[in-house]
N, C-alpha and C positions, 0 to 999 in steps of 0.2 A: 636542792640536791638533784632532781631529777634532770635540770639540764647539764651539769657538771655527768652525770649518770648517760646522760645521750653522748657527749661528745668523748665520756671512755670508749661506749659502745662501736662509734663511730670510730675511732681510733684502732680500735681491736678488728674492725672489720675489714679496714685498707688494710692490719697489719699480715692477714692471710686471704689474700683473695680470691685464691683456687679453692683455699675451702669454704669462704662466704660465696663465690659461683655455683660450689656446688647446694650446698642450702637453699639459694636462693632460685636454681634451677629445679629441686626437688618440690620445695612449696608451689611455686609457678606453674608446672605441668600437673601435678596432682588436685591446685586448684581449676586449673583451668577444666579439666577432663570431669571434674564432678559439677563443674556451673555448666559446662554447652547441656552433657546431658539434661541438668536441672531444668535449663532453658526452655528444651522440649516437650520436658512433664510437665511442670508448671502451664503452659499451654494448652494443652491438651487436657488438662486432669480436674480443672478448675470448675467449682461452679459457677454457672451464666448468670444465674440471677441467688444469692445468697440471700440476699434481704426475702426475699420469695418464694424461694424451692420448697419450703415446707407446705405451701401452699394449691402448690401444682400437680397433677396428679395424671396421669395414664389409666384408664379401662380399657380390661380387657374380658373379654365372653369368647369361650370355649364355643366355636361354630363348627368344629369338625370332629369330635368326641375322641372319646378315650386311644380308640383305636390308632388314632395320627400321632399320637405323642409318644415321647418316650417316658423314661421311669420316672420324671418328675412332675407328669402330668401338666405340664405349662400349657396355655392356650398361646394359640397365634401373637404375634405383635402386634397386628393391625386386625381392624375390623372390618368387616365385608360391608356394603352399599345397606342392605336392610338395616344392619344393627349399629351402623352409626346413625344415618338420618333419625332411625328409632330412640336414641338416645338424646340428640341434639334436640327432637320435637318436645319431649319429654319436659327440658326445662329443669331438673332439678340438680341441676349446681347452680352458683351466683354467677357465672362466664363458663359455656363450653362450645369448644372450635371443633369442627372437624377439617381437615386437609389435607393434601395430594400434591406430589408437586407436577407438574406439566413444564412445555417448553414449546413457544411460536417465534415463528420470525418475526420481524417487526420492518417496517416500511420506514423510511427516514423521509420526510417532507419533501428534500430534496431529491428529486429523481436520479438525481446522477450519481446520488450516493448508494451504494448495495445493499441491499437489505442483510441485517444476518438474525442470528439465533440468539432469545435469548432465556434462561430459566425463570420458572418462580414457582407459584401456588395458588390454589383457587383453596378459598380458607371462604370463614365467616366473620363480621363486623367485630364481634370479641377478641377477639385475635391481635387486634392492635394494645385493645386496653389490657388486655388479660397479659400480655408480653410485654408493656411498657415499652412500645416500639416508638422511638423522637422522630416528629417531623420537621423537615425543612422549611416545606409550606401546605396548608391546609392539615387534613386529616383525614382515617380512616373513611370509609364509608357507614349507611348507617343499616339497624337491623330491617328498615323497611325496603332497601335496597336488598338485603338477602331475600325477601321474601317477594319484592316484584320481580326477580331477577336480572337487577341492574345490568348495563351493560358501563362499570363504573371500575377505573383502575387504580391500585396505588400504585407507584414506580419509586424507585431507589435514586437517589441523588446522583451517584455515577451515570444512570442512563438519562438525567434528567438533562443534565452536563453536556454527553455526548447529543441530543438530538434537540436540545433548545438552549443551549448556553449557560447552563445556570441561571437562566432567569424562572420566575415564578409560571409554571405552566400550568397550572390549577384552572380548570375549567378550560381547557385545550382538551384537544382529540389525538388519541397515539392509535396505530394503526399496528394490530397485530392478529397473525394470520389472515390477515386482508378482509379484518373485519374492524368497526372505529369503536373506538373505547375512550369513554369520557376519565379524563385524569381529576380524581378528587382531591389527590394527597399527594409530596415527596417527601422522600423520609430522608432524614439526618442518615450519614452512616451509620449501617446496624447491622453487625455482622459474629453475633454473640459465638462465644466457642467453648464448647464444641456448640452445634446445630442443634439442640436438645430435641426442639420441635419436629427432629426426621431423620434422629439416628437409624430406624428401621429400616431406611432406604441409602443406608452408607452414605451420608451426606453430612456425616456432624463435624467435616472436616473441608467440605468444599465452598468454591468460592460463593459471596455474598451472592444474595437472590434478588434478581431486576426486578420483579413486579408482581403485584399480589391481586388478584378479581375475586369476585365474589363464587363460593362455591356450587350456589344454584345453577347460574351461568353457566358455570363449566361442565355441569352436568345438560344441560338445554342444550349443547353443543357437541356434544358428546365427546368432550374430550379426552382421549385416554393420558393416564400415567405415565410420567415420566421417569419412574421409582420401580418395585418392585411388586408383581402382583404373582401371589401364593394361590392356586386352586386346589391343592393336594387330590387333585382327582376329581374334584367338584366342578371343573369347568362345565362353564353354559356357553351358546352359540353368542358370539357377535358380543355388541353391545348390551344388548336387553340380560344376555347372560353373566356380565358385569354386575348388574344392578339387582338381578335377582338370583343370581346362584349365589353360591357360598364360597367366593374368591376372598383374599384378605386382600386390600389396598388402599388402606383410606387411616390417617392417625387422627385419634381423637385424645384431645386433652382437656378437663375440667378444673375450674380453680372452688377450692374449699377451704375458708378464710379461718377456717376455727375446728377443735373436735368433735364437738355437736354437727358441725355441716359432714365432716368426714364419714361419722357412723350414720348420718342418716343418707348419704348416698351407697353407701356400701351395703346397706339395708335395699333399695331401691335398686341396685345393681342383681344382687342376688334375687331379688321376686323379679325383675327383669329375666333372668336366665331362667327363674323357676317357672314364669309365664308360657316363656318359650316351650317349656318342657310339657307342662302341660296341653298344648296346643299340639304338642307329636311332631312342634318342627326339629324340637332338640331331643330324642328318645335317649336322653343320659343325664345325671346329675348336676346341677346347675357349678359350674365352674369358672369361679370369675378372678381377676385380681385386679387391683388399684395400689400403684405404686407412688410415690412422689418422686417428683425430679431426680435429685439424688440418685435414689435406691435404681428409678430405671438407668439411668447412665452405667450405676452401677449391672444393673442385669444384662443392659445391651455390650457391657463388655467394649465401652467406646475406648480406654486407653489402650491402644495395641500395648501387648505383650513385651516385644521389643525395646517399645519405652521403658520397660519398669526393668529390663536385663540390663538396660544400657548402663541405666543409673544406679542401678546396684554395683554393676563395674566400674563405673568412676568411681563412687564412694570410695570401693576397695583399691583402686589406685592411687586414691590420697590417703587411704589409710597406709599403704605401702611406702609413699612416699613421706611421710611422717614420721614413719619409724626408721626408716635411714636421716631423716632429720634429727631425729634423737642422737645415733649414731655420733651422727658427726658432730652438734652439739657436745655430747659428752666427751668427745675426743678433745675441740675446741677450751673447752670450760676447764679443763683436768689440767691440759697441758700449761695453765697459769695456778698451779694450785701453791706455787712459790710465791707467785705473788700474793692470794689472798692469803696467806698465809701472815707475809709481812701485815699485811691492812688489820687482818683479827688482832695479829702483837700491837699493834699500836690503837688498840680502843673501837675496831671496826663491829658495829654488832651483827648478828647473823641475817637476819633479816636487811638488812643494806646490802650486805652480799647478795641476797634474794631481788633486792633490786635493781640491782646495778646489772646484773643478769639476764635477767626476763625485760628490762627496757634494750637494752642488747638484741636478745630476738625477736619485741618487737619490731625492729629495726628490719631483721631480716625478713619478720613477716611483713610488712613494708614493701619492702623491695621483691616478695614472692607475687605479693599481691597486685603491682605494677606489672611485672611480668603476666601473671596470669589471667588478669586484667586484656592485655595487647594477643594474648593466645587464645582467651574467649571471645574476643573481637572475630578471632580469624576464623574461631572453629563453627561459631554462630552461624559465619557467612557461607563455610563449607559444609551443614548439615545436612542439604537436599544430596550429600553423595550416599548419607546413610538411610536419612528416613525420607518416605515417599511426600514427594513436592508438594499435596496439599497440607501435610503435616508438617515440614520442613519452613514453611513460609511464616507460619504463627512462633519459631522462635525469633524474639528479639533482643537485642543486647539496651536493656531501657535506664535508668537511672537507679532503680528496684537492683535490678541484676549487679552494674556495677557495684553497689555498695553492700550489698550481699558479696559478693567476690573479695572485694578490702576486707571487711570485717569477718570473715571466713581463714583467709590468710591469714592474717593479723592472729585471731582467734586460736585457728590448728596449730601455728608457732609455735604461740605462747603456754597452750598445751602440752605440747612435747618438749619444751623446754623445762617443765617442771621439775624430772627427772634431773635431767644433766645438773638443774641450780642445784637442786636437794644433795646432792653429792659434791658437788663444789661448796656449798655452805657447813658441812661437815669436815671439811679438812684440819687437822690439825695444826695449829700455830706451832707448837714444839717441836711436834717431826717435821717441821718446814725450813725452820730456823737450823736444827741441830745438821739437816742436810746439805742448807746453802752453807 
């Protein structure tokens, strides 16, 4: 019965076209306007590592006291030079990175090719493990290299591409800042989203990072930051004043595998501040916090706003568009109420009418969903008009997306056709009959 049931449908649809157009123009742009925005949240909003994120954690130590903050008392983002490496020497999580991101130019073998710029980070040897970073060829460097201060790089596959072909350059020399750097490692593409590891530096959105050195190094060289450094009035002269005043610029992240590791670093964190305090460097209450992944994304406030207006306005456009589908369903469905009418007289049960109806808009939701499908295609590829281009580049139209799109249509239809059956399946056979 149900294809007997499709080919009524089918029938009924050629037999009003301007009104199956416009159905099917209501579902198509209502669907389309709630998947592009989707496209973008979903992007953006996701967690980078799920299997994980409970596990990863941010510290933070209050280094500029009560007075700098506002009513919610939050410490800095980032850690200042003494109180990361002080926490890093410390050793008590199972993996903890500090990092900063910088930017050199880089020499290309070939003289006649231009040198240009390129980003990345001077981290520690954890960093690879603790982040489940995939290599191409070789791997990380190791913790003895942080500590002789290697002069040892990893590089990113794109740039491995551009300045050796693709071939395996592991154990070759990249020249950056016009200084040689032994290549340990190329890494697979890895370009998680958002940036978790350096939303403080508006980066959780930019493109993938060329090359990662050891942070000893970059400190031996006195590389400055390429991200954002906070003195709130604390600034010190030059470089030395980098390393020992109370500037923020350095993000630290620690992995804690279980609740036992949690509460005993949080324990450790707090006599950390309270050491501090006692020593008269921090003349105020030890004030620390340790978030997980998750929760800081959530605190850095990485999904622009924007995103979340957009998509509450698509929503509410397909929900507008829905209910003029109803509309016009009920208009559609009523106007044969002669006919079910005859089908109840001759043995039709209500429920067949129920069917024979809602296969009907799935039809339409079908064909809304083709439509909105070809207008998500288009608005996907027109998104950089609304959101800013490094946010604009991570929506894609993927296989996910598309069948989310069908079964949405399909879906909202069949939803709003509820109505319309329920009142078409209620029709009376006698007053149908006594009328024709």
């Amino acid at each position: 019965m149900f294809g007997y049931y499709a080919q009524l449908g089918l029938r009924s649809l050629r037999r009003n076209p301007v009104l199956t157009a416009l159905m099917v123009m209501a579902i198509g742009f209502g669907v389309a306007a709630s998947m592009i925005t989707y496209a973008v949240f979903r992007a953006i909003s996701g967690d980078p590592m799920p299997w994980k994120s409970a596990q990863l954690f941010v510290p933070q130590v209050d280094n500029w006291g009560p007075q700098s903050h506002g009513p919610d008392n939050e410490p800095p983002d980032m850690l200042g030079y003494v109180d990361a490496t002080a926490l890093m020497n410390a050793h008590a999580a199972q993996r903890q990175v500090a990092t900063y991101p910088i930017s050199f130019p880089v020499q290309p073998a070939d003289a006649a090719v231009t040198p240009f710029s390129v980003d990345g980070y001077a981290t520690y040897a954890d960093f690879f493990g603790m982040f489940e970073v995939p290599f191409r060829y070789g791997s990380g460097w190791s913790a003895a290299d942080d500590q002789r201060h290697a002069d040892s790089v990893v590089i990113s596959s794109r740039l491995n591409d551009e300045l050796f072909g693709g071939a395996n350059s592991v154990g070759r020399e990249i020249r950056l800042d016009d200084r040689s750097y032994r290549i340990v490692g190329v890494m697979q593409h890895w370009d998680p989203h958002p940036r978790f590891y350096d939303v403080a530096n508006d980066n959780a959105f930019a493109a993938a990072a060329d090359f990662y050195l050891p942070f000893t190094r970059a400190i031996d060289l006195k590389t400055e930051t390429n991200g954002h450094s906070n003195c709130n009035g604390h600034a010190g002269i030059g470089w030395d004043g980098m390393l020992r005043g109370q500037c923020t610029w350095i993000s630290l992240w620690v992995e804690l595998p279980d609740a036992a590791a949690l509460q005993n670093y949080r324990s450790f964190l707090q006599g950390y501040a309270a050491e501090q305090q006692r020593s008269g460097r921090f003349p105020w209450a030890p004030n620390i916090r340790l978030r997980n992944l998750t929760q800081w994304l959530d605190h850095e406030q990485v999904v622009p706003q924007e995103s979340k207006v957009a998509l509450l306005l698509g929503l509410g456009f397909l929900a507008v568009c829905l209910i003029n589908t109803v509309g016009l369903l009920l208009a559609k469905f009523m106007r044969r109420a002669s006919e079910i009418g005859v089908r109840r007289a001759l043995g039709a049960a209500r429920r067949e009418i129920y069917l024979q109806f809602l296969v009907e808009a799935g039809a339409v939701g079908c064909a809304g969903g083709v439509l909105g499908l070809l207008l998500t295609g288009i608005g996907v590829l027109g998104v950089g008009l609304v959101f800013e281009p490094d946010i604009a580049r991570l929506a894609r139209l993927d296989l996910s997306l598309v069948g989310l799109t069908l079964l949405v249509a399909i879906g909202a239809t069949l939803v709003a056709a509820f109505y319309p059956t329920w009142r078409a399946a209620r029709v009376q056979p006698a007053w149908q009959l006594k009328a024709g």
